[in-house]
C-alpha positions as CSV (number, residue, x, y, z in Angstrom):
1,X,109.5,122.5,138.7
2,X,109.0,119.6,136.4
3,X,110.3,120.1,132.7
4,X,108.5,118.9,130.2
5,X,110.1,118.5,126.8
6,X,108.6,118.2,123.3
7,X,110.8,117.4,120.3
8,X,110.8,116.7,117.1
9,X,112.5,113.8,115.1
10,X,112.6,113.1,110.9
11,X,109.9,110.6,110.0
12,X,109.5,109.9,106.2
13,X,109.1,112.9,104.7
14,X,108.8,115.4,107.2
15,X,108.8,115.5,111.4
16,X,106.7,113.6,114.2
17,X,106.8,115.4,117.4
18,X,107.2,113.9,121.2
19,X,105.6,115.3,124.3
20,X,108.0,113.2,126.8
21,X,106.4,114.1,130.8
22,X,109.4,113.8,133.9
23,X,107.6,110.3,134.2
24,X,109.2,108.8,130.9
25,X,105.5,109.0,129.5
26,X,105.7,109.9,126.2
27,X,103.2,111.0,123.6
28,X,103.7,111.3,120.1
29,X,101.5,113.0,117.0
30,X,100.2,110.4,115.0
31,X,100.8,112.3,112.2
32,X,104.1,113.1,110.2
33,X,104.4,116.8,109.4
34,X,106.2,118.6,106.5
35,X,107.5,121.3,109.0
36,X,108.7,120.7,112.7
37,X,106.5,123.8,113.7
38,X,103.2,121.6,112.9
39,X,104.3,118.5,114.2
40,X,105.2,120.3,117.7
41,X,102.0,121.9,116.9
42,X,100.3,118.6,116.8
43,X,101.5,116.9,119.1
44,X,100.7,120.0,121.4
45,X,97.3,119.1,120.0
46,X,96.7,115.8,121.4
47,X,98.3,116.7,124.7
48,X,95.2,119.1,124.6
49,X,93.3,116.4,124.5
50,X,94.3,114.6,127.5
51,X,93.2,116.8,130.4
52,X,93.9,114.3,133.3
53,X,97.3,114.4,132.1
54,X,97.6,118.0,132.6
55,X,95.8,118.4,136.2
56,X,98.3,115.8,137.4
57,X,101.2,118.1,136.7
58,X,99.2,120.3,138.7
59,X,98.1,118.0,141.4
60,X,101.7,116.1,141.3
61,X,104.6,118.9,140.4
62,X,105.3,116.5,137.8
């Protein structure tokens, strides 16, 4: 099973969260966040947004 991870890293005054695939791809929020919660929640957001992304984990296993 491919393992996906999403993190979330100071930036400015608050948190900008990663979406990093078992390719190295990585996606980020645009936005900074004042709580990690939102910026995972963001960045969760915009993967959302990318549904070829997600039916190739599918298609691919990773």
């Amino acid at each position: 099973m491919p393992t996906i991870k999403l993190s979330a890293t100071p930036k400015g005054n608050g948190y900008q969260a990663t979406v990093t695939f078992p390719d190295g791809v990585s996606i980020s929020s645009a936005e900074t966040c004042p709580t990690i919660g939102e910026a995972i929640a963001a960045a969760a957001m915009k993967l959302l947004d990318m549904p070829d992304r997600l039916a190739r984990l599918d298609q691919t296993g990773g």
